[in-house]
C-alpha angles and dihedrals in degrees: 000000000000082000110051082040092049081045095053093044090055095039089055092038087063102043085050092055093044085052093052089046091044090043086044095053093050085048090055109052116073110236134185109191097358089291111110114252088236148088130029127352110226079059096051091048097053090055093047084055086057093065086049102260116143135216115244100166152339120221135173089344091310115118109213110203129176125217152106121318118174087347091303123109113251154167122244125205113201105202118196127195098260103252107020095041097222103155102247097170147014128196120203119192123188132156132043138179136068123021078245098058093038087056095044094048091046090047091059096038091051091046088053090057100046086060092055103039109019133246111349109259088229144002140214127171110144138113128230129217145338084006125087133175114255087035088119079240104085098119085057090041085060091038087060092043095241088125118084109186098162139158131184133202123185108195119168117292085007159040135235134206132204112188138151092231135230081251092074089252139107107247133174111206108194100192115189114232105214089039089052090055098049086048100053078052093049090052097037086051095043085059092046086065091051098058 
């Protein structure tokens, strides 16, 4: 009997452990849309297609897609490391209209991600001179970027932004730490050829 017992212990101990690793990895890898934000972007494009997103137009090497993101119609920017085309970052902008509209859009999407990520790692949401909410001028405020909304994540292998944008709309940018890194050498070395 000690020895079935002393069997099932270590047989649950070690589901238990495969579940936490399991549960760790996917911790560890950014994703936008369930897709990791990694490897090559014709891949990651395709993926992104599956969820029903559609390619409206590469340029300079960034795909622009349109879709649904958190059950609102959107643009998606897939960004590559400049040489090796590894998808580093991706840019999703959504909303539009008043100031009010706008608040309201980055406040519940804030709030999403809190719940997903925890508390935000910093804060801005201020305006500069000569601008004020409640000035009646808040979408030119934004225009002349003298409006910071701004929200940061730092999962693991990433980092996340949630920002009402100088485009008078509400965007998450994911970047992908590692892949940001490779990027800023491709282009250094890139320049390097150049001298």
């Amino acid at each position: 009997m000690k020895i079935v017992l002393s069997f099932l212990i270590v047989i649950l101990t070690t589901l238990s452990l495969n579940a936490q690793v399991k549960q760790d990895s996917i911790v560890d890898k950014l994703k936008f849309n369930g897709v990791e934000i990694d490897g090559n972007i014709d891949k990651f494009v395709n993926k992104m297609k599956t969820k029903g997103f559609i390619v409206k137009e590469t340029k300079d090497n960034i795909v622009t897609m349109l879709g649904e993101f958190i059950g609102k119609e959107c643009r998606l920017y897939v960004i590559p490391t400049p040489k090796s085309k590894i998808v580093c970052k991706v840019a999703v902008f959504f909303g539009g209209g008043s100031w009010e509209s706008l608040k309201r859009e980055y406040h519940n999407v804030k709030d999403l991600f809190s719940k997903k990520y925890g508390k935000s790692s910093n804060e801005f949401e201020f305006f500069k001179d000569p601008y004020y909410e409640g000035d009646g001028y808040e979408l030119q405020a934004l225009k002349n970027d003298k409006c910071v909304y701004a929200s940061f994540y730092t999962p693991k292998g990433g980092a996340i932004m949630v920002e009402i944008s100088g485009a008078c709309t509400v965007s998450v940018s994911y970047e992908n730490s590692a892949n940001m890194d490779k990027a800023k050498q491709e282009r250094e070395e890139s320049a390097m050829d150049e001298i």
